[in-house]
C-alpha positions in Angstrom: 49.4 41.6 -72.0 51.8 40.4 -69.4 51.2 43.9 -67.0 47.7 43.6 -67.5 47.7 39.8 -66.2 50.2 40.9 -63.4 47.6 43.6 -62.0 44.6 41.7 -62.2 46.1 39.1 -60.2 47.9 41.8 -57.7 44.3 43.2 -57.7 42.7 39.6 -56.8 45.1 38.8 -54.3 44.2 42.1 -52.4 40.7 41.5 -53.3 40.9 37.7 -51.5 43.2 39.7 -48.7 40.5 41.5 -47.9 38.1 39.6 -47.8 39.6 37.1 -45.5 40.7 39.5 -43.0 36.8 40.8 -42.9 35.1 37.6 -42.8 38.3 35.9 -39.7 38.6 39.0 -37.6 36.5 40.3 -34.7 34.5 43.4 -34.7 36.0 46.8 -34.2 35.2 46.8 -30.3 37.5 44.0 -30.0 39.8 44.3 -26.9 37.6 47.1 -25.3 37.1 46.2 -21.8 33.2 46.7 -20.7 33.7 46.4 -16.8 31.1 44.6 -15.2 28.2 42.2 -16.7 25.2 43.6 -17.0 23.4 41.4 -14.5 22.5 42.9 -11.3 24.8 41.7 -7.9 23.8 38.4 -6.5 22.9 38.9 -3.0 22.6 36.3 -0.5 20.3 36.6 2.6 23.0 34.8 5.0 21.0 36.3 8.0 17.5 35.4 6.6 19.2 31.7 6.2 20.3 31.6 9.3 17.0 32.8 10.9 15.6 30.0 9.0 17.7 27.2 10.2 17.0 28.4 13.9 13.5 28.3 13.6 13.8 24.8 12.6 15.9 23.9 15.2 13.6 25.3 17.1 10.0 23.4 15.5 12.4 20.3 16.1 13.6 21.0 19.6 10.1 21.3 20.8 8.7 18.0 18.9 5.6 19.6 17.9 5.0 18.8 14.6 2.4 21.5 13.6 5.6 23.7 14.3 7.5 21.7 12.4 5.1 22.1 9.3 5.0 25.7 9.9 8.8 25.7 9.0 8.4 23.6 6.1 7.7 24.2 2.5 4.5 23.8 0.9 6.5 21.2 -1.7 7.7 19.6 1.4 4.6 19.5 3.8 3.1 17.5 0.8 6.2 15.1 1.1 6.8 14.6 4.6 3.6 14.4 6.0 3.0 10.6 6.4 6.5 10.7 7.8 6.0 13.1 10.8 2.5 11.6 11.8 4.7 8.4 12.5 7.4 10.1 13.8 8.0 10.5 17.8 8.4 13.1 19.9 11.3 11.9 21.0 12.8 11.4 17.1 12.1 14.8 16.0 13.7 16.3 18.9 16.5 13.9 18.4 16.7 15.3 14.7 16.5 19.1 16.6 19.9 17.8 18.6 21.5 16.9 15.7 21.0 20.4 13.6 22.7 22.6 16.3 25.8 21.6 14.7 24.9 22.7 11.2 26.8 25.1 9.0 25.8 26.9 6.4 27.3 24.2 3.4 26.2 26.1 0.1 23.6 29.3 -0.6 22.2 31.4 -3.3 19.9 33.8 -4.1 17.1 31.5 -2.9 18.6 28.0 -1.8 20.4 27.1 1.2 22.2 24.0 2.7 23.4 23.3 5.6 25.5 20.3 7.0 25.5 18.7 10.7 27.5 16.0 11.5 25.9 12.9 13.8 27.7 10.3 14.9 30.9 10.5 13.0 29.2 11.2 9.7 28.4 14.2 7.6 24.6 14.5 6.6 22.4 17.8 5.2 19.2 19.3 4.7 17.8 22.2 3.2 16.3 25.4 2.4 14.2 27.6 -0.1 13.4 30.8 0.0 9.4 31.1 0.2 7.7 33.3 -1.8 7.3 35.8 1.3 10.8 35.8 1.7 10.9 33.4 4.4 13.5 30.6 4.6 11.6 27.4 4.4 13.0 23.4 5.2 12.9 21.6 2.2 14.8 18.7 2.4 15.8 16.6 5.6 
């Protein structure tokens, strides 16, 4: 009797053994390395950015504010436009001073900020890509 209760509980604990390992453990593919992520390669349009902040400086520069809407977003033409038919001339060409300083702050696949500073202090705006590909102002 006492061999028989000796393997059943030999047999149990290997049973429970196994069990526990199966259920605790990672799969079999564990530690194979699988290179990169399937996810394609970000890339960021630096240059389209940078066209894009020109073109504002430029709308800006020149203080006409058609231009300006022309550079802006259609999220953003809906936004600022009670602010630029009270703006001056002379205050959006102010703001087209101020940007010559930017620098490219932050950018993805389709967002962009720059930074300028202005009188001591740090301030940004920013842009989206548009759905032609274009860099757009979205934020001033």
């Amino acid at each position: 009797m006492k061999p028989f209760r000796i393997i059943s509980q030999l047999l149990i604990g290997v049973l429970l053994a196994f069990l526990l390992h199966s259920t605790f453990t990672c799969e079999s593919d564990y530690g194979q390395n699988y290179g990169e992520l399937d996810d394609p390669e970000i890339v960021i349009d630096y240059q389209g950015i940078n066209e894009g902040g020109s073109a504002v400086e430029v709308a800006f520069l020149s203080g006409d504010k058609e231009a300006i809407r022309e550079t802006l977003n259609l999220e953003a033409v809906e936004y600022y436009t009670d602010l630029l038919e009270v703006a001056s001339s002379a205050d959006l060409q102010e703001f087209g001073q101020m940007i010559k300083s930017r620098e490219i702050n932050a950018a993805s696949e389709q967002y962009a900020e720059f930074k300028y500073t202005y009188d001591g202090k740090e301030y940004t705006f920013a842009m989206v890509q548009d759905t032609d590909a274009s860099w757009k102002l979205i934020r001033f």
